[in-house]
C-alpha positions in Angstrom: -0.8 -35.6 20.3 -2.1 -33.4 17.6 -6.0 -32.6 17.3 -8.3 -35.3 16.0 -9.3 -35.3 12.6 -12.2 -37.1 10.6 -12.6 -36.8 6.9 -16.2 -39.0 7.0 -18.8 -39.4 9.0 -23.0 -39.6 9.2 -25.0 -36.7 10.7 -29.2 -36.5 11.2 -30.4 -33.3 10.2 -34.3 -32.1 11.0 -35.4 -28.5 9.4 -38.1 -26.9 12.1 -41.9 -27.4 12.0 -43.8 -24.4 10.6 -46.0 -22.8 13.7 -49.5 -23.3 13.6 -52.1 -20.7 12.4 -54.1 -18.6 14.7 -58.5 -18.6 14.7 -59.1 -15.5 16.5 -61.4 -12.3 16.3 -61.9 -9.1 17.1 -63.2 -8.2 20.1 -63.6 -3.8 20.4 -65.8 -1.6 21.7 -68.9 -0.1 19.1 -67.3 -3.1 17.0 -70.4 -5.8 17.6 -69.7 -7.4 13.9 -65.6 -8.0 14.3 -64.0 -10.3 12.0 -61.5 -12.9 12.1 -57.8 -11.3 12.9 -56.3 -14.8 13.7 -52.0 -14.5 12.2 -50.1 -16.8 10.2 -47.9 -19.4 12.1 -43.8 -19.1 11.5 -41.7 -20.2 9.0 -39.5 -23.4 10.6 -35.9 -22.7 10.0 -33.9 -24.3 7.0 -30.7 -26.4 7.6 -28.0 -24.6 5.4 -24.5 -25.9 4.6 -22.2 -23.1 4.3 -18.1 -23.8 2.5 -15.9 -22.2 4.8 -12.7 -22.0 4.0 -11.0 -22.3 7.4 -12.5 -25.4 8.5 -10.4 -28.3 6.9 -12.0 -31.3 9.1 -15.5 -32.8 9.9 -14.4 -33.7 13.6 -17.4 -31.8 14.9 -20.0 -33.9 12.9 -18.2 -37.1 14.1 -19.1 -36.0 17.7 -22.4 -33.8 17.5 -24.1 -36.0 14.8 -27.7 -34.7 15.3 -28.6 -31.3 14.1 -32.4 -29.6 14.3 -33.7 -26.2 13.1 -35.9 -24.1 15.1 -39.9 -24.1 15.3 -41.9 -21.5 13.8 -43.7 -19.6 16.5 -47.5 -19.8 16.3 -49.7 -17.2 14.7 -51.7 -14.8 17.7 -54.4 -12.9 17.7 -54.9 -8.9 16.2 -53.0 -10.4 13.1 -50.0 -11.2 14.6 -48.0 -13.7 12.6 -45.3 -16.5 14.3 -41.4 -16.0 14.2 -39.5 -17.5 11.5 -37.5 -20.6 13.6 -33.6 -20.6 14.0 -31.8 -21.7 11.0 -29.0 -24.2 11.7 -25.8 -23.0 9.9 -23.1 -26.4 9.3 -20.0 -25.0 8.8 -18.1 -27.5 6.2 -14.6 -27.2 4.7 -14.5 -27.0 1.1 -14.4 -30.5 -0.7 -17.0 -31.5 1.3 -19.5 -34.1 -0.9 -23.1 -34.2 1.0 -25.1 -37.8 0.1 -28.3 -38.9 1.1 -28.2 -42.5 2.7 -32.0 -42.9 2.3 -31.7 -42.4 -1.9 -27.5 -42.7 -2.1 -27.9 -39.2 -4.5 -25.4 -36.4 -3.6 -27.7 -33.4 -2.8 -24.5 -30.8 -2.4 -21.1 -30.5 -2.9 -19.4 -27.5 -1.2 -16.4 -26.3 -3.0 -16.4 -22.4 -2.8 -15.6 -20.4 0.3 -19.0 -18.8 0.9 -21.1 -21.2 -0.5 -24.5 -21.6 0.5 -26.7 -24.7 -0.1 -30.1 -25.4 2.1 -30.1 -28.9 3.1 -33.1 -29.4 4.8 -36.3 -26.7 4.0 -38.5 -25.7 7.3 -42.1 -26.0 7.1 -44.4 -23.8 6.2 -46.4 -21.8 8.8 -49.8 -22.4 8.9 -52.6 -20.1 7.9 -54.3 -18.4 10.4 -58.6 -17.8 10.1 -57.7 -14.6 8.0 -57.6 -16.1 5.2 -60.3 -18.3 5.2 -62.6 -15.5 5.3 -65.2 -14.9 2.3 -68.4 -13.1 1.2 -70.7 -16.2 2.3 -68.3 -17.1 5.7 -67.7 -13.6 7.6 -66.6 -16.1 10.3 -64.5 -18.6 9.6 -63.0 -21.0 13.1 -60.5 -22.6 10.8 -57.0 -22.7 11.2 -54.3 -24.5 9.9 -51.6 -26.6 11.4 -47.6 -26.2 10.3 -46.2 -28.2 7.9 -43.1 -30.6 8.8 -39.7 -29.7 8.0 -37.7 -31.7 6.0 -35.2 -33.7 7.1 -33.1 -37.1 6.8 -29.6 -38.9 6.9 -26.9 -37.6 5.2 -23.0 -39.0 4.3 -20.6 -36.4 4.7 -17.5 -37.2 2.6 -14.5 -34.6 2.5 -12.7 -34.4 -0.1 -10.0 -31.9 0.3 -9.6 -28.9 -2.1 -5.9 -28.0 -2.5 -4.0 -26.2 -5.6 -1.0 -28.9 -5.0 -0.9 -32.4 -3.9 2.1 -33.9 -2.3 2.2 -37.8 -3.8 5.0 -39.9 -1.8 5.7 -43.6 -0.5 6.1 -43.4 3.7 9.6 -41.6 4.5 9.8 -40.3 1.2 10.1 -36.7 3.2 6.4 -35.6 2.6 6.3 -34.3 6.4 9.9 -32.6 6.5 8.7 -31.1 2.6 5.9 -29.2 4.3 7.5 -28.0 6.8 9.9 -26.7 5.1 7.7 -24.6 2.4 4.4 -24.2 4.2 3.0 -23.2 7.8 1.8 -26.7 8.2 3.5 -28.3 10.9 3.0 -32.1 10.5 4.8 -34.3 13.2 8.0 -36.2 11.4 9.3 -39.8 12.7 11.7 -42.6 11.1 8.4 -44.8 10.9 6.1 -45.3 7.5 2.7 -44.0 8.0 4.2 -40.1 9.5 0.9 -38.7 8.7 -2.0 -40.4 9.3 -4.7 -37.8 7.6 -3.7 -35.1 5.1 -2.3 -32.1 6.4 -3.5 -29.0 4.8 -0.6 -26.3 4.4 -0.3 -22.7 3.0 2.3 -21.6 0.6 2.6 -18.1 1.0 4.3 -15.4 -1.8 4.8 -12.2 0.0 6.4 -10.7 -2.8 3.0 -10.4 -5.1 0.6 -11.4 -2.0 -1.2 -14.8 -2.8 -1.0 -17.7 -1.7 -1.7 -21.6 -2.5 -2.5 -24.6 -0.8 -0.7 -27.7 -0.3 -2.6 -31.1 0.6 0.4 -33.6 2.1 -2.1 -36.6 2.5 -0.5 -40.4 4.1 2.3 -41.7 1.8 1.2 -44.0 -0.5 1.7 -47.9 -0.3 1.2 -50.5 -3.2 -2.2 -51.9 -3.3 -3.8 -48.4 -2.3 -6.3 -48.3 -5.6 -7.3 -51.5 -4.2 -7.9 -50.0 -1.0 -4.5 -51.6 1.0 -3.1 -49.8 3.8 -5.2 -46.4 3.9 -6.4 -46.9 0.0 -8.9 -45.0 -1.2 -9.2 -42.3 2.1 -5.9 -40.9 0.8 -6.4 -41.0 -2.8 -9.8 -39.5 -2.5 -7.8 -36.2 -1.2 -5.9 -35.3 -4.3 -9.3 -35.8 -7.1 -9.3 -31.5 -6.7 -6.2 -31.0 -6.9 -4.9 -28.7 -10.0 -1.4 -30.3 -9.6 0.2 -33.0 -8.3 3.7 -33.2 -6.4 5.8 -36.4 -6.9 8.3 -36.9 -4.1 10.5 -39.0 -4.4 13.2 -40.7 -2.1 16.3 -40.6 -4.5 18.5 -41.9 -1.3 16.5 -45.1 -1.8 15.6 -46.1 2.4 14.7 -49.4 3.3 16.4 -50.9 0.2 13.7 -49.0 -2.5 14.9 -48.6 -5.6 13.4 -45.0 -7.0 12.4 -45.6 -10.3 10.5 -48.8 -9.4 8.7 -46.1 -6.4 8.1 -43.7 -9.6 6.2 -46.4 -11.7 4.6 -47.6 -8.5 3.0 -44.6 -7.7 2.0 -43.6 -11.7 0.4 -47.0 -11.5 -1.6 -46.6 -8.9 -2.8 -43.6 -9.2 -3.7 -44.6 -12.9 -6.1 -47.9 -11.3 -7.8 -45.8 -8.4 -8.3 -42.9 -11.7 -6.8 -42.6 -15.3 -7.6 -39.4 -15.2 -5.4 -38.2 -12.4 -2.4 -39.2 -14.4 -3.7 -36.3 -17.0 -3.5 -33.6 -14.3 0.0 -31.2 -14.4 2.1 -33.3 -12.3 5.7 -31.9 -11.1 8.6 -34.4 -10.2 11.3 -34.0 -7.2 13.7 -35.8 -5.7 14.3 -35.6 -2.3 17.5 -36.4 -0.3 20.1 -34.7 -2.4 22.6 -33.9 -0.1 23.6 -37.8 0.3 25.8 -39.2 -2.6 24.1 -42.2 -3.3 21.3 -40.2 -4.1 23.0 -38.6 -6.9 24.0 -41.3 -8.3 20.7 -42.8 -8.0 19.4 -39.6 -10.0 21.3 -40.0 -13.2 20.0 -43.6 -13.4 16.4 -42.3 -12.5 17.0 -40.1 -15.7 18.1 -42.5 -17.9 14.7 -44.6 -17.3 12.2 -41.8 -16.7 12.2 -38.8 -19.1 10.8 -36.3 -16.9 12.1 -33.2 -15.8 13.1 -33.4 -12.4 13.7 -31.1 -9.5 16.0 -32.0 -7.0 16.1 -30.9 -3.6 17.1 -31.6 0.2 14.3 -31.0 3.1 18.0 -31.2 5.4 19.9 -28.7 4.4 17.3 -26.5 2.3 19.3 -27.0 -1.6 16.5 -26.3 -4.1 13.2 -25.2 -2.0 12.9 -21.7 -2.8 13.3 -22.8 -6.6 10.5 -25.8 -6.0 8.1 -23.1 -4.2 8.3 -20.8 -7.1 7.8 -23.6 -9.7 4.9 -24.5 -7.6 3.4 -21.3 -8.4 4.4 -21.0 -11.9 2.5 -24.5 -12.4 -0.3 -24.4 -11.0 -1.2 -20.8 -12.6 0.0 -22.2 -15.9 -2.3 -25.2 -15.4 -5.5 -22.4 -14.6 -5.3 -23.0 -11.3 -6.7 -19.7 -8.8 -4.1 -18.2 -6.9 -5.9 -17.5 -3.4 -5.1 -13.7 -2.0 -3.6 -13.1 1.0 -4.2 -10.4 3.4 -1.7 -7.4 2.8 0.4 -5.8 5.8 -0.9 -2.8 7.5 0.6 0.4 6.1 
């Protein structure tokens, strides 16, 4: 059984408590007048969401929910200030969509690798008797407590960020598709719903060293705009997309006819959002080595003028010419090709 994964879930997070200031004073020798030397109280420690580019699931959230900064440390005396607290560092995939469930705003949205967005702010330390210290109060006994972090309850929402979506009804091939052209490895089975949460998979170009990636979410049913079947968790996963795959099942299983799967899936991915249907989209049809799928092709071709790829997951026909028209697409459609490492030399 492959690892969990969880694309939504609710976490609490608390930023840390500034430390309290000192009141404290000198006490030397041949010093009988010594003033105040009380420190500041620490910082408390910020909650910060940081995009990471190699986490592609919230699973951790699901099951550690709760998430606290560190306490500032409290001033001393000889003007010693506190420690700063801990900060709490939540390590999100990109796509990630950050809403607060007290106000139902989105407060961040991670969608660079590197990205850094404070959630929660610590407190501020308080001030220790220093600084209350004037011409007319040599000796001041006041101090002041830390300030509260903030903190609250947030809706995290993952949205995956892919260059290519892969758009299919169940068994169109989706599963065999990425394993074929990516390093995804998505378990296959003669039942509908293969994948159950979108796989992520890389498409790599070792020839000019980049790279893109390839979001296979669950094949689409009818109905999923109106949330049937897994709805609007699977649609959700291609809004980022820069293009969008169209597989089709040209052989026509379980007595589908391809050209009425074809308008099926332009219609709903027109009701969930018209304005998916203006992304670059690129057509294939899967399944060519079986002769009933080429002669379900010609009439595909009659009633859809699109251009069309063909290809077979089986036997391999026409996947090097898909991967490199995925490329082509997605840079002609201003998409950013993602670098990959280069070999020792």
């Amino acid at each position: 059984m492959g690892a969990m994964f969880v694309d939504e879930c609710t976490i609490k997070a608390q930023a840390g408590e500034g430390g309290r200031g000192c009141a404290s004073f000198r006490r030397e020798k041949y010093e009988p007048w010594g003033g105040p030397n009380g420190g500041d109280g620490g910082r408390g420690g910020d909650i910060v969401l940081l995009g990471d580019d190699d986490t592609n699931n919230l699973v951790d959230y699901k099951f550690q929910p709760h998430w606290k900064a560190g306490r500032g440390e409290h001033g001393m005396g000889k003007d010693c200030n506190g420690r700063e607290g801990d900060t709490r560092v939540l390590r999100l995939p990109l796509g990630t969509v950050v809403t607060d469930l007290a106000t139902g705003h989105v407060v961040a949205e991670l969608i660079e690798d590197g990205q850094r967005i404070v959630l929660c702010k610590g407190g501020n330390g308080g001030w220790g008797n220093t600084h209350f210290k004037s011409s007319t109060h040599q000796a001041p006994r006041r101090a002041n407590a830390g300030q509260p972090g903030e903190g609250g309850e947030f809706r995290l929402v993952l949205k995956s960020i892919a260059d290519v979506g892969l758009v299919g009804f169940p068994n169109a091939g989706k599963s065999s598709l990425t394993t074929r052209i990516t390093r995804a490895r998505p378990r296959t089975a003669a039942y509908p719903f293969t994948t159950l949460h979108p796989q992520i998979g890389v498409i790599e170009y070792p020839v000019t060293y980049d790279r893109l990636l390839l979001a296979d979410v669950p094949g689409l049913i009818a109905g999923a705009s109106e949330n049937r079947g897994l709805g609007h968790r699977f649609l959700r996963h291609i809004e980022r997309c820069t293009l969008l795959m169209l597989l089709v099942d040209m052989a026509g299983a379980d007595n589908r006819d391809p050209r009425e799967d074809y308008a099926t899936l332009l219609r709903e991915l027109k009701l969930y959002d018209p304005a998916l249907l203006k992304k670059p989209r690129i057509v294939v049809a899967n399944k060519l080595d079986l002769p009933v799928a080429k002669a379900n092709l010609v009439k595909f071709k009659r009633r859809h003028k699109v251009t069309v790829l063909g290809i077979s997951c089986l036997t391999g026909t026409g996947l090097e010419t898909l991967r490199l028209a995925l490329r082509r697409r997605v840079i002609a459609a201003g998409g950013r090709l993602r670098v990959m490492s280069k070999p020792a030399a």
